[in-house]
Structure formats: structure tokens, C-alpha cells
C-alpha positions as CSV (number, residue, x, y, z in Angstrom):
1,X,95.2,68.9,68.9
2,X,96.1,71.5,71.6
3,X,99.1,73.5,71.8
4,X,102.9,71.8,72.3
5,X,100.3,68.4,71.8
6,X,98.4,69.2,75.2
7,X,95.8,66.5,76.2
8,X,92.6,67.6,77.2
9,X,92.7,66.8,81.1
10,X,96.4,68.1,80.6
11,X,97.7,71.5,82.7
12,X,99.9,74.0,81.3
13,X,103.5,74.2,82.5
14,X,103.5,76.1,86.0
15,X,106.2,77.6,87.6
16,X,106.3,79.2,91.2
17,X,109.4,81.6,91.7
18,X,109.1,82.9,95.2
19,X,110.7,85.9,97.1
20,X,110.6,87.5,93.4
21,X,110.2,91.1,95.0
22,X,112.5,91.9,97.7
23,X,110.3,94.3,99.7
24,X,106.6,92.5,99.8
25,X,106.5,90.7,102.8
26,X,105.3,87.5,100.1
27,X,106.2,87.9,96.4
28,X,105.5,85.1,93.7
29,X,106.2,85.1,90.0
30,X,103.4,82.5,88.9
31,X,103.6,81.0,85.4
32,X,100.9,78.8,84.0
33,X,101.9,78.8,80.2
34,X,102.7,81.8,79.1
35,X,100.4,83.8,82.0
36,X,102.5,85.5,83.7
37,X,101.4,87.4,87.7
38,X,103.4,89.0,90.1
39,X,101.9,88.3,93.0
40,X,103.2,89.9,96.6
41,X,101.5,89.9,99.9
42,X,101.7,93.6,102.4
43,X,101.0,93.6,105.5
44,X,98.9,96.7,108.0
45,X,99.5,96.8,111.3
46,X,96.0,97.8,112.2
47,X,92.5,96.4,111.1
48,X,90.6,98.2,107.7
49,X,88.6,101.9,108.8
50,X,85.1,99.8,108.2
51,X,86.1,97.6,110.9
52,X,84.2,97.8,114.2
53,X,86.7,98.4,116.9
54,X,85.2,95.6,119.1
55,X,85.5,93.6,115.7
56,X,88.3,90.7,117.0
57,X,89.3,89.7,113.6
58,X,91.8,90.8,110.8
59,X,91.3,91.0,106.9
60,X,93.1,89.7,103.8
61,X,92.0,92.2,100.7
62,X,93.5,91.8,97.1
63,X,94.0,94.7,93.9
64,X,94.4,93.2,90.2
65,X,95.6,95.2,88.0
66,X,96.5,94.1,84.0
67,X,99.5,95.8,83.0
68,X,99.5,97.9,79.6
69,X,101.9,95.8,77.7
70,X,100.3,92.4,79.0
71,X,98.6,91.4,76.1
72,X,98.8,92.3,72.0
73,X,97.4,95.1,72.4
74,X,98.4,97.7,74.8
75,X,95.6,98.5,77.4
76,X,95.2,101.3,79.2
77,X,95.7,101.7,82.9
78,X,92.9,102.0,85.6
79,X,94.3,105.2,87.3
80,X,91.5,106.0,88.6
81,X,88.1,103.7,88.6
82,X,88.7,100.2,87.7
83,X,86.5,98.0,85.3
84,X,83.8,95.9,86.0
85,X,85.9,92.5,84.8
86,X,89.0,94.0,87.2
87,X,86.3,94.4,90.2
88,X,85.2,91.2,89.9
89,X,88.7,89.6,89.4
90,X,90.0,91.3,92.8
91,X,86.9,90.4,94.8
92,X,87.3,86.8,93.7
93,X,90.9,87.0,94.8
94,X,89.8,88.5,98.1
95,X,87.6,85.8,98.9
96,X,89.6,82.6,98.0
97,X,92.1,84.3,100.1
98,X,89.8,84.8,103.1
99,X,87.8,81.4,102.1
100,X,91.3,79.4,103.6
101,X,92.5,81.8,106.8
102,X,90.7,82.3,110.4
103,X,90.4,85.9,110.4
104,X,90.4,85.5,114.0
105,X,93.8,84.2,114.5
106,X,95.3,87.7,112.8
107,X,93.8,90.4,114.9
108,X,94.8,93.8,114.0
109,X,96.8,92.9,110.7
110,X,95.7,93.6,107.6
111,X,96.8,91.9,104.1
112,X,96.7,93.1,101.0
113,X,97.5,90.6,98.3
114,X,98.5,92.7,94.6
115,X,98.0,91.0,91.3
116,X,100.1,92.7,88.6
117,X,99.5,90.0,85.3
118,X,102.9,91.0,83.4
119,X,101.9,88.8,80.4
120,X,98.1,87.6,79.7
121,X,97.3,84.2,77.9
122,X,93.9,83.1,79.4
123,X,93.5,81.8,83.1
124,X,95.0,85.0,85.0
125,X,92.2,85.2,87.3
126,X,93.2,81.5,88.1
127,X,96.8,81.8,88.5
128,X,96.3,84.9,90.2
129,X,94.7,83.0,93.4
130,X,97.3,80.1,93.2
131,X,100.6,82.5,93.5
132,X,98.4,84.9,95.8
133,X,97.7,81.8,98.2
134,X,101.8,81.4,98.3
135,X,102.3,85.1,98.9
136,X,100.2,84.9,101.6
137,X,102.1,81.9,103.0
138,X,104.9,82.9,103.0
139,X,103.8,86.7,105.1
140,X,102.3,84.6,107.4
141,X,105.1,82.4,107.8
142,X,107.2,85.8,108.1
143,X,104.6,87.0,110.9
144,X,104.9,83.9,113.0
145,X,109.0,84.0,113.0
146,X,108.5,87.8,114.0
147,X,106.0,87.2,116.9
148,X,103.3,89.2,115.1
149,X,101.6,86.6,114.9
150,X,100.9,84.0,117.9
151,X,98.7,81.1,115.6
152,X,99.0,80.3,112.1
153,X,95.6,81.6,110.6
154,X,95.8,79.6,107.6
155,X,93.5,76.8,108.1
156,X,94.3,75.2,104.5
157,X,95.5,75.7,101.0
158,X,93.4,76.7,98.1
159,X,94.0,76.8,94.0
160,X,92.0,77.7,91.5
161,X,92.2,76.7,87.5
162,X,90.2,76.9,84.5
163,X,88.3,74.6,82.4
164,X,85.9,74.8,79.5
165,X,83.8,73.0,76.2
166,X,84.8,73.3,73.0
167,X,82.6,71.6,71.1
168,X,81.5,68.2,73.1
169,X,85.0,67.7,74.8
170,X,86.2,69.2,77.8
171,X,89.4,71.5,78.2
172,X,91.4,71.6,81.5
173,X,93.6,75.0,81.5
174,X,92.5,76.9,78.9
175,X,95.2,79.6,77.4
176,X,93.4,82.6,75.5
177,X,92.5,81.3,71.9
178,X,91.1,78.5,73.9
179,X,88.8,80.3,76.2
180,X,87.7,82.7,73.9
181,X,86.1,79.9,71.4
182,X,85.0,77.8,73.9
183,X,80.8,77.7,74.2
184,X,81.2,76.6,78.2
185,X,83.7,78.3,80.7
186,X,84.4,78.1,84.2
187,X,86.9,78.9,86.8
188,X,86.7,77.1,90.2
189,X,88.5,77.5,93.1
190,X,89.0,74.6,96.0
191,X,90.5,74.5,99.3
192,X,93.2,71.0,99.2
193,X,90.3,69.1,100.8
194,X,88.1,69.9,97.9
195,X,85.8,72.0,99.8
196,X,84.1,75.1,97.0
197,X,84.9,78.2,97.4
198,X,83.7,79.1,94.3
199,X,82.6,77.8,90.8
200,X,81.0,79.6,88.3
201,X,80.2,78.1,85.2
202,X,78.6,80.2,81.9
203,X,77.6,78.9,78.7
204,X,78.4,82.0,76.3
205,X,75.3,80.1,73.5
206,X,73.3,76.8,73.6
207,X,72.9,75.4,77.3
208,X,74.5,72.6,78.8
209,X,73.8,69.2,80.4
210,X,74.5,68.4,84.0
211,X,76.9,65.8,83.7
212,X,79.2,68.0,81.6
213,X,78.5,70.1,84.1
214,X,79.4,67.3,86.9
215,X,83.0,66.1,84.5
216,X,84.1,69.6,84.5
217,X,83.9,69.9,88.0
218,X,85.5,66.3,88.4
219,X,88.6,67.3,85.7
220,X,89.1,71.1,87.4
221,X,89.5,69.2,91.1
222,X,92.1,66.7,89.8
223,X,94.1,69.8,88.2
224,X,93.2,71.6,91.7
225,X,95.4,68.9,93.2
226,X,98.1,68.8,90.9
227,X,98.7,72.6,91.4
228,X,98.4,72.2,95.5
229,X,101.1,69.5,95.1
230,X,103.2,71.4,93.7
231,X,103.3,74.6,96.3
232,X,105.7,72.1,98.4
């Protein structure tokens, strides 16, 4: 039996607190369990350096950081080069978050969505995307009222979760005790009309079948769902 009796197919509790900072143009505290992300969406008035200047389009970035005291152990801070596991979390971010906008649509702006995980328990990679999609809805809904923007570049939402094995049966959500037994894991990220952005699935020992592969994917887009109803 899973934690607070948690069916398998079964989703943490999540909790979306927006305008949480007051000087992000977005800001999101996102809760799934006892994750907990600050999330907060800035915004550049000019397009990145790498940028060709005849280049008509903008760019949504993202930074993840882990914060010392975020888990039981106190972990230091990447001052100055980041990890491998924090490059890869913040270029996942960056794509979901491009994956769902028309770059085109924001020309000359660019946004930088910040993940600061205040409390780790598994999944922050996942809950990281969800509140980042809200911080940047809520910039770009800032943008348009302003006149910065003249179309809304957000072409649809996406949310991402994870899901895993343990044993034979399949684990929607998992929190940290669960993810780090489990022989499968995967995070997958959809847009709402269950287009992939991405889904990556490892099996940390003895491989896996394809239609475990195939109910994992069928579980994680129903909880994909359930969390895109509940940005309203």
C-alpha cells in the first residue's frame, strides 16, 4: 500500500498558489505531495546574444536550481558550473516550455522561467514544468494587457508527471522512496491535446515489455489531464 493509502493510477495532492513572488512577472508555488517549486517567469526586452538579428522570433529559456536545505541532507549550491542531472533538468524545462508557444508571436522578448525546488520528494523535474507552464501564462497574459505583446504565443498547455514499475505494477506520481526502488521510470511531458513533447523511459536492471511500456504511457496521459484541468 502506498503512502496516505494511494492507489496506483492515483496523483499526489497538487496545489497551484499563483502570484507567490511579487516581482516575477509569473510566480507559482507548485505542490505535488510534499515537492515543493517556486516557479516565476522574467521577461527581456530584447532577443538572446546568439540570436541572428534577422532571426523574427523570441525565446523562452529555464534555470533549476535545488536549494541546499531541499532534501535530508543539505546539498551544496552550484555557484558556479551546474551538474549534469541540473543541465538536463533545465533543458527539459526549456523545451516543454518552447514545445507549447510560437516563438514567432513574441519577437524581441525573452523569458526566462527559474525553478527553485524549496523541498524535494521525487517528481521535481515534473512539477517543475507544470507550475513553469502557469508562470509563463500568466507573463504572457501580463504582456498582452501591457501591449508588449500583440498575439498570444501560447498555442496550448502542457504538464508533465512521473510514472514508474515496482515490481509488475505500475506507479503514477512517484514521491522519492518510490522512484528510487522502482526497476522502470519515466517522466513524460504532453501538450492538453496529448501531443509528446517528450518521454523518456529507463529501466535502471532487467528490460521491459512494450505493453508496460504502452500502460505507462496510457496511465501518465490520464494524470497529464487531471493536472491540465486543474490550471483553470
Amino acid at each position: 500500500m502506498r503512502k496516505n493509502n494511494r492507489k496506483n493510477n492515483e496523483l499526489r495532492p497538487i496545489k497551484f498558489t499563483k502570484d507567490f513572488t511579487k516581482h516575477a512577472l509569473g510566480s507559482v508555488l507548485v505542490e505535488f505531495g510534499d515537492t515543493k517549486v517556486i516557479t516565476t517567469a522574467s521577461v527581456d526586452h530584447k532577443k538572446p546574444k546568439w540570436m541572428e538579428q534577422d532571426d523574427n522570433r523570441g525565446w523562452v529559456t529555464a534555470e533549476y536550481s535545488l536549494l541546499p536545505s531541499a532534501t535530508n541532507t543539505r546539498c551544496s549550491r552550484e555557484r558556479n558550473k551546474v551538474s549534469g542531472r541540473t543541465h538536463e533538468i533545465q533543458r527539459l524545462i526549456g523545451r516543454s516550455m518552447r514545445a507549447c508557444v510560437d516563438l514567432t508571436k513574441m519577437p524581441d522578448l525573452t523569458i526566462t522561467i527559474d525553478a527553485d525546488v524549496i523541498q524535494a520528494d521525487g517528481g521535481t523535474r515534473t512539477a517543475s514544468i507544470c507550475g513553469g507552464f502557469l508562470a509563463l501564462k500568466d507573463a504572457v497574459d501580463k504582456l498582452l494587457k501591457s501591449g508588449d505583446l500583440k498575439e498570444n504565443p501560447i498555442i496550448e498547455p502542457i504538464a508533465a508527471i512521473s510514472i514508474g514499475l515496482h515490481g509488475d505494477e505500475i506507479l503514477l506520481d512517484l514521491d522519492y522512496e518510490e522512484d528510487s526502488h522502482a526497476r522502470v521510470d519515466s517522466n513524460v511531458v504532453l501538450t492538453a491535446s496529448g501531443k509528446i513533447v517528450d518521454f523518456q523511459t529507463t529501466s535502471e536492471g532487467e528490460p521491459y515489455e512494450k505493453s508496460q511500456m504502452d500502460e505507462l504511457f496510457k496511465i501518465a496521459s490520464d494524470g497529464i489531464q487531471q493536472i491540465i484541468k486543474m490550471y483553470n
